[in-house]
C-alpha positions in Angstrom: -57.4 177.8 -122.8 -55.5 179.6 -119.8 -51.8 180.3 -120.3 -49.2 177.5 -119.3 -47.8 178.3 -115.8 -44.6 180.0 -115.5 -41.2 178.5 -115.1 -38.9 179.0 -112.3 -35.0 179.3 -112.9 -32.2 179.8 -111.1 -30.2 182.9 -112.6 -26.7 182.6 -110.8 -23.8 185.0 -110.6 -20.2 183.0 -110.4 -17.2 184.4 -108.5 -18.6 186.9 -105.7 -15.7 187.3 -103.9 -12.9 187.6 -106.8 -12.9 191.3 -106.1 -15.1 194.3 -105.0 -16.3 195.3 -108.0 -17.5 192.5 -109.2 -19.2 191.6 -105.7 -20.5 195.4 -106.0 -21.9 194.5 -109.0 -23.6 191.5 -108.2 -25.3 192.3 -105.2 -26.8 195.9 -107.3 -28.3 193.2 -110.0 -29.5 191.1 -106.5 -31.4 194.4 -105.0 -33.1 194.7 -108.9 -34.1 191.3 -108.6 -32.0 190.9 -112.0 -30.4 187.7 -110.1 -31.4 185.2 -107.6 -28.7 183.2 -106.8 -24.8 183.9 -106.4 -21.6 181.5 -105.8 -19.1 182.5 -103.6 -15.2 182.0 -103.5 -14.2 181.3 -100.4 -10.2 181.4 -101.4 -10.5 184.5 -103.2 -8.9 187.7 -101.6 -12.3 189.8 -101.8 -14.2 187.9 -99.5 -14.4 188.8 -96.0 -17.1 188.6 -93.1 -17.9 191.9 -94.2 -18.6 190.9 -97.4 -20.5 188.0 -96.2 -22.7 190.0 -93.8 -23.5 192.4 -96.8 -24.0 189.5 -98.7 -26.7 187.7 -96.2 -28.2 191.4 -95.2 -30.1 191.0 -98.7 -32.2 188.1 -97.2 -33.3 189.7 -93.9 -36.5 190.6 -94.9 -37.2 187.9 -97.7 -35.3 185.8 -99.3 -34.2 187.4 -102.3 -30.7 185.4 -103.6 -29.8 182.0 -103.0 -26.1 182.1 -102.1 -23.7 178.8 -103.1 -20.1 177.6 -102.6 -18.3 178.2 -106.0 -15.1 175.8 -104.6 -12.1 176.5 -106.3 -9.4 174.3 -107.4 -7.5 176.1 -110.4 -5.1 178.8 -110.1 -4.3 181.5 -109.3 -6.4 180.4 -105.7 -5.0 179.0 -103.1 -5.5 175.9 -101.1 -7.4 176.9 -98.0 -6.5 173.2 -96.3 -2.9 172.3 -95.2 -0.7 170.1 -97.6 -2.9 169.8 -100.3 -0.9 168.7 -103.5 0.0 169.1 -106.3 0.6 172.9 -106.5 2.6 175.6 -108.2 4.5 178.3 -106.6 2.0 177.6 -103.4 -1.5 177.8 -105.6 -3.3 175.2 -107.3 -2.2 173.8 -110.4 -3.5 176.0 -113.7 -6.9 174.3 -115.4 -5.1 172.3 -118.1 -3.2 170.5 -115.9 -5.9 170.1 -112.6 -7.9 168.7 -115.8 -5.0 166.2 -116.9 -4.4 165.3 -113.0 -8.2 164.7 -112.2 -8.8 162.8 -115.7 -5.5 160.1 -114.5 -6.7 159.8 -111.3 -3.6 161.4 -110.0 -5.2 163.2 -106.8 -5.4 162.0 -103.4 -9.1 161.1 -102.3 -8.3 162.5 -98.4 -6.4 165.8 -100.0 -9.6 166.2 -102.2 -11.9 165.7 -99.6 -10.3 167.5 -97.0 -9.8 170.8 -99.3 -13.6 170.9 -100.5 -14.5 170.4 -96.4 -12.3 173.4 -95.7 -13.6 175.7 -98.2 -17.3 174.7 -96.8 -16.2 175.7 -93.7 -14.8 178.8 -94.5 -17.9 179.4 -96.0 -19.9 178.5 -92.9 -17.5 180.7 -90.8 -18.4 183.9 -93.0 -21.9 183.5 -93.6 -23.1 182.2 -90.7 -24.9 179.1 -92.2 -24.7 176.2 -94.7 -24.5 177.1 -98.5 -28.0 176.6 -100.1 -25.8 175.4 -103.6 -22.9 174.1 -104.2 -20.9 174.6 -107.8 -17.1 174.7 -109.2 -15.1 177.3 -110.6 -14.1 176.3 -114.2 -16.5 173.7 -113.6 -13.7 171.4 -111.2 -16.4 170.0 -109.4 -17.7 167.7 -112.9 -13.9 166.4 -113.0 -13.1 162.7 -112.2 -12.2 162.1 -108.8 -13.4 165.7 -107.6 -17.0 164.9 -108.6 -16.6 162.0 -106.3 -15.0 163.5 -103.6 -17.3 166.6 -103.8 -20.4 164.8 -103.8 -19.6 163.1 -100.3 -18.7 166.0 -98.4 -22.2 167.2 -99.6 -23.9 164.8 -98.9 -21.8 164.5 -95.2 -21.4 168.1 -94.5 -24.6 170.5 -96.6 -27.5 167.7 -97.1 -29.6 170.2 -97.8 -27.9 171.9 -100.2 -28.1 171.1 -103.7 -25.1 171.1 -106.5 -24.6 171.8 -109.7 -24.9 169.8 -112.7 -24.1 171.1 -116.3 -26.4 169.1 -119.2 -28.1 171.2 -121.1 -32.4 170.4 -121.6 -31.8 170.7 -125.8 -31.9 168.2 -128.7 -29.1 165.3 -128.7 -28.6 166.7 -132.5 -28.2 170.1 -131.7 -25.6 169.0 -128.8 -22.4 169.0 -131.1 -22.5 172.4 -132.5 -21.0 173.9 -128.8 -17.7 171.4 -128.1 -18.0 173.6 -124.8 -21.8 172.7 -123.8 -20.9 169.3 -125.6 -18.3 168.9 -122.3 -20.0 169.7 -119.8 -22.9 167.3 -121.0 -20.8 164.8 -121.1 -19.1 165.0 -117.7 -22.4 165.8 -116.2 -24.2 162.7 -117.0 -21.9 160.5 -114.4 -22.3 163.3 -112.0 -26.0 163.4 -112.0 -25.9 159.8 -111.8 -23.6 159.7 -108.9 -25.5 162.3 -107.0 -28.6 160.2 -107.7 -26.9 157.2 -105.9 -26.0 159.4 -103.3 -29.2 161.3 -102.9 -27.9 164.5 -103.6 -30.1 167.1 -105.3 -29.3 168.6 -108.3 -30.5 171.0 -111.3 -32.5 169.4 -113.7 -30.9 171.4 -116.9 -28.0 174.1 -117.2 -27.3 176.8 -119.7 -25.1 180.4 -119.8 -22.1 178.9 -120.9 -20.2 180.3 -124.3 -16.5 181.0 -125.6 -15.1 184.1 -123.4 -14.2 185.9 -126.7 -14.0 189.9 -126.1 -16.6 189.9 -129.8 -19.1 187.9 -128.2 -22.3 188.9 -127.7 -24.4 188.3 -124.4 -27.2 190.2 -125.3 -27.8 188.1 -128.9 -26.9 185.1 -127.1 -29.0 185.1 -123.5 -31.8 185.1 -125.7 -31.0 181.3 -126.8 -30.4 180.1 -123.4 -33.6 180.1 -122.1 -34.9 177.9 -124.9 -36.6 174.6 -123.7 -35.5 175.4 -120.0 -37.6 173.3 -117.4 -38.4 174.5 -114.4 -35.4 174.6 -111.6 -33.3 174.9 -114.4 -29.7 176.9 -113.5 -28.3 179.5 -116.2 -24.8 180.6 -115.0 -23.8 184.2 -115.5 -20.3 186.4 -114.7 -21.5 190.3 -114.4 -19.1 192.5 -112.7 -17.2 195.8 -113.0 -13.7 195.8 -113.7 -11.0 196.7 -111.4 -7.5 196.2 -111.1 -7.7 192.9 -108.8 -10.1 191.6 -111.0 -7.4 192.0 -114.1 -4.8 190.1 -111.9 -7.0 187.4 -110.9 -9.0 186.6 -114.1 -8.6 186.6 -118.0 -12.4 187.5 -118.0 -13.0 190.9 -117.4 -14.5 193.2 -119.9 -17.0 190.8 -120.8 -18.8 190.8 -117.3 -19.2 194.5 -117.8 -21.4 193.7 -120.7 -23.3 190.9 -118.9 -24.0 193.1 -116.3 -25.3 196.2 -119.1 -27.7 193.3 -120.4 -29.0 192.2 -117.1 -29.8 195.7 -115.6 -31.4 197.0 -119.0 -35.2 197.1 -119.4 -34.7 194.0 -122.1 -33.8 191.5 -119.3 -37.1 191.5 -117.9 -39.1 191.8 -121.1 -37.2 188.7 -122.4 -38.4 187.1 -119.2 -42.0 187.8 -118.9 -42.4 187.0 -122.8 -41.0 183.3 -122.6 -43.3 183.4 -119.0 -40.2 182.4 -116.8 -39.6 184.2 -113.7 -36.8 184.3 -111.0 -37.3 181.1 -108.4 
């Protein structure tokens, strides 16, 4: 009996560009071939052409990192298109109450639309090219009415590209125990059918998320993520270093310093080869 082919994944870094530390970081695990795929912030104060070009320079002899849109629409980011409302103190509303706007229908379609296209711009300005991926931070992009609006500049602007969807590949029983992953599922299942009506590709199955708790442990929990993954599947992934814009952009800080410990070690790819997946 030969062995079952391997699976391909998608192991994706969120939030190059939130500061240079963490984009340090990221593209280190990218040259170990510890990651394959990273999503950029295009409103964040990190990012630069410079950045960008360092960014793309890892693909100029083979393509080694797929490198995705992570568009923003939580604060402490700001909008990168003109007028867009509703926001606080000239950045976008915090994620409890973009969450409460999106799920009453509260945003304007054209201020939605016209935001995401700027940030894809932006990005196409930097980098030179279309995104290959497109994602959200916090996950905006699964939210009523941003879903929508996201969808259709994708499938307008970045055809090609493919987005993000967050249901997990695992048992409906064993669903319940994460409220997190329970979410996600749940606002992922219009989204993939949306972007099926629109024929926009997406992921077939999504894991990495857990509760940003400075006890929790990536290395025990990685582990669990790759169970029952099919091939294409997207696990998501913050490593970084900490620095000091880092610690006045984001609550999560010391954690990515441990995710980045577990994916440069020598058990990252060990885990790997032994449940026969490999990088995509």
């Amino acid at each position: 009996m030969t062995d079952p082919a391997p699976r391909h994944i998608w192991l994706c870094a969120d939030d190059f560009g939130i500061s240079s530390s963490v984009n340090t970081a990221i593209r280190d695990l990218v040259v170990r071939r510890r990651l394959n795929a990273t999503s950029v912030l295009v409103v964040a104060p990190s990012i630069s052409r410079s950045e960008a070009v360092s960014l793309n320079m890892l693909n100029s002899v083979a393509p080694r990192v797929a490198i995705g849109l992570h568009v923003a629409l939580t604060a402490p980011f700001r909008p990168a298109s003109k007028g867009f409302a509703p926001v606080r103190d000239g950045a976008f509303l915090p994620l409890a109450a973009t969450f409460r706007h999106a799920a009453l229908r509260r945003f304007r379609r054209d201020a939605l639309v016209s935001e995401i296209r700027s940030q894809l711009q932006t990005f196409v300005e930097m980098f030179g090219h279309a995104p290959d991926f497109i994602d959200g931070h916090q996950h905006v992009h699964l939210l009523p009415q941003v879903g929508e609006a996201l969808l259709q500049v994708v499938k307008d602007m970045a055809p090609d590209a493919w987005v993000r969807q967050c249901g997990r590949a695992i048992p409906l029983t064993a669903r319940f125990a994460d409220r997190k992953g329970l979410l996600l599922d749940i606002f992922s299942y219009r989204f993939r059918r949306r972007a099926a009506a629109l024929g926009v590709r997406t992921n077939p199955a999504f894991a990495g998320a857990y509760e940003f708790s400075d006890e929790a442990d990536f290395a025990a929990l990685f582990p669990r993520f790759l169970e029952d993954l099919p091939d294409g599947s997207v696990v998501m992934c913050h490593p970084g270093f900490v620095d000091a814009e880092l610690r006045r952009l984001d609550p999560l800080t010391t954690l990515r310093e441990k995710e980045y410990a577990f994916l440069a070690s020598d058990t990252f790819p060990a885990l790997l080869a032994a449940r026969r997946l490999v990088l995509a």
